[in-house]
N, C-alpha and C positions, 0 to 999 in steps of 0.2 A: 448241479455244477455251475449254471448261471448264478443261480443265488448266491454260493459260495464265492464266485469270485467277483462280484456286487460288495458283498461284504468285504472281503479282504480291502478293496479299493477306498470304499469307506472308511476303514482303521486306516488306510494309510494317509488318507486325506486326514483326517483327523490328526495325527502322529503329526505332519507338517504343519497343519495350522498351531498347534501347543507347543511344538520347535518354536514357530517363528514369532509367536506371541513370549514364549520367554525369552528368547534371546532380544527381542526389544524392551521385554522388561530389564532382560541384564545391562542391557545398553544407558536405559535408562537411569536404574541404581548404582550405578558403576559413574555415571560422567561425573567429571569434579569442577561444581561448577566456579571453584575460586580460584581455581586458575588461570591466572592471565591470559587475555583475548589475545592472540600475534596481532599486529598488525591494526590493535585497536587506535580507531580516531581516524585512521588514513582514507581521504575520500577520491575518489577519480570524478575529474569535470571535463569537459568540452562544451564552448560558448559558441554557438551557432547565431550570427547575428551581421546586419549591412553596419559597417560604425561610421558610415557618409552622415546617420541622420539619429538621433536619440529615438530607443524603443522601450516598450514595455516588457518585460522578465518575463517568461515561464520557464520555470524549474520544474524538469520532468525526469520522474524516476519509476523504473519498471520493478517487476516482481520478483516474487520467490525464485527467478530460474538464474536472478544474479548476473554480472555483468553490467555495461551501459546501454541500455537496450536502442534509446536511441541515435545512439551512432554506429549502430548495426547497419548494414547494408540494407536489408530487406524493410529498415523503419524507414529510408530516406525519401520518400513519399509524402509521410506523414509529416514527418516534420519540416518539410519543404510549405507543406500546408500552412503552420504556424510564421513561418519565414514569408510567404507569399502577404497571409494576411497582415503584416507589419509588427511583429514580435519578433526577441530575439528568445532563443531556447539555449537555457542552460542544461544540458543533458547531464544526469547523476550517477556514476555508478559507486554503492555502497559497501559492497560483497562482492568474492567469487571473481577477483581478479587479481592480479600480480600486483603485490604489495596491499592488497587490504585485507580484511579479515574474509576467511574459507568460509565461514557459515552465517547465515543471516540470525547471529546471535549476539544482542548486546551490544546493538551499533549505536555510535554516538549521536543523537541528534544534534548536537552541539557543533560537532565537526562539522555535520550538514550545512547547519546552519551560518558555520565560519564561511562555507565557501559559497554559500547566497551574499551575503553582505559584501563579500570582496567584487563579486561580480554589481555589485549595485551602487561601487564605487567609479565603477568606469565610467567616464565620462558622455560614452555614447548607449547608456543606457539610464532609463527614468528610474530615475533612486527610489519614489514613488510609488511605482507601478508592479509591486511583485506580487505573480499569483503561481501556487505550486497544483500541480499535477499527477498524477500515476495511475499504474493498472494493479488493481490486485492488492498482496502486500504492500505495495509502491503508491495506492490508494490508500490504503489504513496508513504510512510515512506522510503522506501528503497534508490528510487530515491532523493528525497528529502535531505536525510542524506547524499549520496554520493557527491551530488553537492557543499553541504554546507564544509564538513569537507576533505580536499585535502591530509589527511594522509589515507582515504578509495582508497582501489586498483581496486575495481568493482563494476558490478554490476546487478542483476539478477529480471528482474518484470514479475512473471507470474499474466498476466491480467491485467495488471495496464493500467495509467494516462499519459498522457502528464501535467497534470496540476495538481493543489491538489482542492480540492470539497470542499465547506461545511461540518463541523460533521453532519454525517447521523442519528443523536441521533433526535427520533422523539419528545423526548424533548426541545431539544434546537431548532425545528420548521427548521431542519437545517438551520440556522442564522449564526451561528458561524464559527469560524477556527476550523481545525481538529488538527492544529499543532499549534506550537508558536517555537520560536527559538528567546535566548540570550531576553526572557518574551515581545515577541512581537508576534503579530499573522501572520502566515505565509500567502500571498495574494490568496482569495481561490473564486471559482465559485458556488454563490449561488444556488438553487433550487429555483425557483420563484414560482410565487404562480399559475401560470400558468401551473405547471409539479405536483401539491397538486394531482390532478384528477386519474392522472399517478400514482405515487406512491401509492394511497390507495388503487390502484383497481390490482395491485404489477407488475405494467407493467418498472420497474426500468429504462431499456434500456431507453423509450423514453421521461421519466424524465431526465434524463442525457442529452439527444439529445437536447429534451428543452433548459434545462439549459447552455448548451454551444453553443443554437442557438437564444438563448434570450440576453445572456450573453457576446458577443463578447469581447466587451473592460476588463470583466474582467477576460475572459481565456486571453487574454492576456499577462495579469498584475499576474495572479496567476501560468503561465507557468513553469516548473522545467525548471532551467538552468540547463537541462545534460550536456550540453557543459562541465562543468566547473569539472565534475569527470576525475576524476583521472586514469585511467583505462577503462577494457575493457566492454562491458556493454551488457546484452544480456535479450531482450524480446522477452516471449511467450504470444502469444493471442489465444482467441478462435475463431472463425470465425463466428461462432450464439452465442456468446456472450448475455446471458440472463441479465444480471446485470448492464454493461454498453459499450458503443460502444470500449471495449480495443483493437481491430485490430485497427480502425481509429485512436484511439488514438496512439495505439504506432507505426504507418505507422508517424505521426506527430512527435515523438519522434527521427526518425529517419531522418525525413525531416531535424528538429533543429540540428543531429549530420553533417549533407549535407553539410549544409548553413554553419557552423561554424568551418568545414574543421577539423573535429573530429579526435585527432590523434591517437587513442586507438580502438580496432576492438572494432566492433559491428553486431549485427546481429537480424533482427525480424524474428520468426516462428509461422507460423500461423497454428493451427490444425485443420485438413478438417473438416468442420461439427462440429467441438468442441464447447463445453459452455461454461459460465465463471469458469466453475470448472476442465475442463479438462487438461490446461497446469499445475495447480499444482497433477494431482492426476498422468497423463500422462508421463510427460517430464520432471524428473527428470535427466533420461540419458542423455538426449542431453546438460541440463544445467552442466552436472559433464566431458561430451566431452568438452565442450563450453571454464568452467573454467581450466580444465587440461591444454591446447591448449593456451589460451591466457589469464590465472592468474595466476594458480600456478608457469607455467614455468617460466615468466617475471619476476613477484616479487622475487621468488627465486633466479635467476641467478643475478637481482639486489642487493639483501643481500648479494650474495657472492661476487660481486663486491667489496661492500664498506668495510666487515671484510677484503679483500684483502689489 
C-alpha cells in the first residue's frame, strides 16, 4: 500500500514537472517577438543631489525585480551614504513602472543613456565625473553602458555579469535581449531549454551554469567589452551566490581587464559566505572607498586640468 501510493505521488510529480516545462516551452514558441515593445525608450529618473556645490554622478540602477530601486524607502540609507560622501545619485528606473516597458525586454540603452547626459548638463553637477552603478541585471546595464559610451569615468557591479543573459521575463520564455543599443539587440546567452527544469523548481544558479555551459560560442559573442570603459571599475560578488554564479563571473571580468592590459584600477571583492544580495545590501562602504580613491580623485584633478 505504501509503495503504491509512493508511486502514484511520483507520476504525479512527474505529470507536473512535464505540464510546467511545456507550457514554458509553449510560452516560449508562441511569444512574438516583433512586436512592438509599449512603452519602448521611456525611462524614469530622480537626481538626488546638494546643487549649493558641483558633484560628481553616479547613476544607479537596480535589478530584475524592476522599479527605481533607489528611491525606495528601504534604500534611503544607502544612498544617503553616496550623498553623505559628496556625490550626487541619479537613481534609474528602466522597467516595471507606469509608463515604461512591463518586462525587462529590449530596453533601450540609448534612452538610458539620454537621461545621463541631461543630468551632466546641470550646472551643479561635474560633466566630467560620471560613474554608473547596479545590483544584479542592474550590474550587467552598468557594465554594458560603461563600455559602450567612453564619456562614462567608472564603474561599480554588485553581483553582476561578465556577459549580458537573456530578458528573464518568463514571458518572453527568456528568448530575447534584455538590451538593444543605437535599436539593435545587444548579443546575449540564452537560457536553453535544458536549464526550464532549473528555473521552475527556483534553482537560478544552475540555470545560469547551464546556460553558459550549454552556451559557449555565445557567451562569447555576448561578452561586455569592459576593456573599453573608461575608467576605474570595481566588482563585488557574493561567494554562495544564489541567483547566478557572479564570483565566477566577475573573476572572468577581471580575467578580460588582464588580457587587455586594462589601464584604469580595478578590483573584485568577494564576500565570505555572501548571496546574491549581500554586496548591495553590505558593501556600500568599500564601493564609496573604492570610488573616492580612484574616481572622484582622477576625474576631478582631470577637470581641473583642462579649466587650467
Amino acid at each position: 500500500m505504501f509503495i503504491s501510493v509512493l508511486k502514484w505521488m511520483a507520476i504525479a510529480v512527474l505529470v507536473l514537472v512535464a505540464s510546467a516545462v511545456g507550457y514554458a516551452l509553449f510560452v516560449q514558441l508562441s511569444f512574438d517577438s516583433t512586436k512592438p515593445i509599449e512603452n519602448y525608450g521611456n525611462v524614469d529618473t530622480a537626481l538626488f543631489t546638494d546643487k549649493s556645490q558641483t558633484r560628481p554622478l553616479l547613476v544607479y540602477f537596480g535589478g530584475s525585480e524592476g522599479g527605481n530601486s533607489m528611491t525606495k524607502p528601504s534604500n534611503v540609507s544607502e544612498r544617503n551614504q553616496y550623498l553623505d560622501a559628496g556625490y550626487a545619485v541619479l537613481a534609474v528606473g528602466y522597467f516595471k513602472m507606469p509608463g515604461l516597458p512591463e518586462e525587462l525586454d529590449r530596453i533601450s540603452l540609448d534612452a538610458i543613456y539620454e537621461k545621463v547626459t541631461e543630468a551632466q548638463q546641470l550646472p551643479f553637477i561635474n560633466s566630467q565625473c560620471v560613474a554608473v552603478m547596479g545590483g544584479s541585471k542592474g550590474a550587467e546595464l552598468a557594465l554594458l553602458l560603461a563600455s559602450l559610451y567612453p564619456d562614462i569615468n567608472g564603474a561599480v557591479a554588485f553581483a553582476g555579469s561578465h556577459v549580458s543573459f537573456a530578458s528573464p521575463s518568463f514571458r518572453t520564455g527568456a528568448s530575447t535581449a534584455s538590451f538593444q543599443h543605437n535599436g539593435r539587440d545587444i548579443p546575449f546567452v540564452q537560457i536553453p531549454n535544458g536549464a526550464i527544469p532549473s528555473m521552475l523548481t527556483g534553482d537560478f544558479r544552475e540555470a545560469h551554469n547551464i546556460a553558459l555551459e550549454q552556451g559557449a560560442q555565445e557567451a562569447a559573442n555576448a561578452a561586455i567589452r569592459v576593456e573599453n570603459i573608461k575608467g576605474a571599475v570595481l566588482l563585488v560578488s557574493g561567494e554562495n551566490d544564489h541567483v547566478w554564479p557572479s564570483a565566477e563571473m566577475s573573476d572572468k571580468v577581471i580575467k578580460r581587464l588582464k588580457e587587455n592590459k586594462f589601464a584604469y584600477p580595478y578590483e573584485h571583492i568577494v564576500a565570505p559566505g555572501g548571496n546574491h544580495f549581500t554586496p548591495q545590501s553590505d558593501y556600500h562602504d568599500r564601493a564609496i572607498a573604492f570610488l573616492n580613491k580612484h574616481f572622484k580623485t582622477t576625474c576631478q584633478s582631470e577637470t581641473n586640468e583642462k579649466k587650467a
